[in-house]
N, C-alpha and C positions, 0 to 999 in steps of 0.2 A: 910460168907462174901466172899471166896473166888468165891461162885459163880456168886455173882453181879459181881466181878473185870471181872471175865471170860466173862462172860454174856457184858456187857459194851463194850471190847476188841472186842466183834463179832462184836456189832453191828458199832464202828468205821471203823473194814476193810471193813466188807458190803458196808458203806458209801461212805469209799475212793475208794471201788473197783468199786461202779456205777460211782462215778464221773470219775474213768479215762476213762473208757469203753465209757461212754457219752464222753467226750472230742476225745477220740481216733477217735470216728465214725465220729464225727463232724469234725474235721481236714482233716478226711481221705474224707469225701463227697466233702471239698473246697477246696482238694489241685486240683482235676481233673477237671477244667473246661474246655470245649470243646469252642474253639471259630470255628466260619464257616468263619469269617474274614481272608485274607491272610494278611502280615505286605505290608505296601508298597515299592514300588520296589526303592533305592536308589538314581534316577532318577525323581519318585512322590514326595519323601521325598525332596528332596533340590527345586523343583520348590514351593512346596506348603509355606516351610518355604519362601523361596525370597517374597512370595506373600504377605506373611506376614508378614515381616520385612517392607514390602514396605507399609502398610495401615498401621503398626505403626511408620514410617515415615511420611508420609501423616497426620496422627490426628495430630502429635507433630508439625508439621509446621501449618497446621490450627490452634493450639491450641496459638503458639508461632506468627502465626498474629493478633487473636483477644487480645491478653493481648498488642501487642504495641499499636492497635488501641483503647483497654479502659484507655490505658495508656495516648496516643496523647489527647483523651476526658478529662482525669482529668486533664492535667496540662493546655488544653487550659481552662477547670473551676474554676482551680486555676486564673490563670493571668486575665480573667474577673472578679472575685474579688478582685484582685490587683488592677486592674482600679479602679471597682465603689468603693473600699477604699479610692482610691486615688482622688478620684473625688471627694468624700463625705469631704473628710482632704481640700480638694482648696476651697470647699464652704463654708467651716463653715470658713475659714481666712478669 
């Protein structure tokens, strides 16, 4: 019996020993990525964001004129059903 325990025991650190070895290698190959990109220069940085700040400005005002103009459409749809209600209510008295 003792020797199954022993027997057993090997083959868990075996196990655990490939999994670290495999993770170790694997860590070790993603931590060194080479980029050929330089960062850009703090000068590109703030024009590029302005730029961008500005088209999502730009959409929010496009976005904030089409909603008052389906909004001007539904209430003048509204009060032209006002009327023909109210038209409909003078004819039948």
């Amino acid at each position: 019996m003792d020797r199954v325990h022993v027997f057993l025991i090997a083959i868990v650190f075996f196990i655990v020993a490939i999994n670290f070895f495999m993770l170790f290698f694997r860590l070790k190959k993603e931590g060194h990525h080479k980029t050929d990109r330089k960062a850009p220069g703090e000068a590109e940085a703030s024009k590029w964001r302005a730029k961008e700040i500005q088209r999502r400005l730009d959409r929010e005002q496009e976005d904030a004129v089409r909603r008052v103009e389906l909004r001007n459409k539904t209430l003048e749809l509204y009060e032209q059903v006002r009327k023909n209600a109210e038209n409909e209510e003078n004819s039948e008295l």
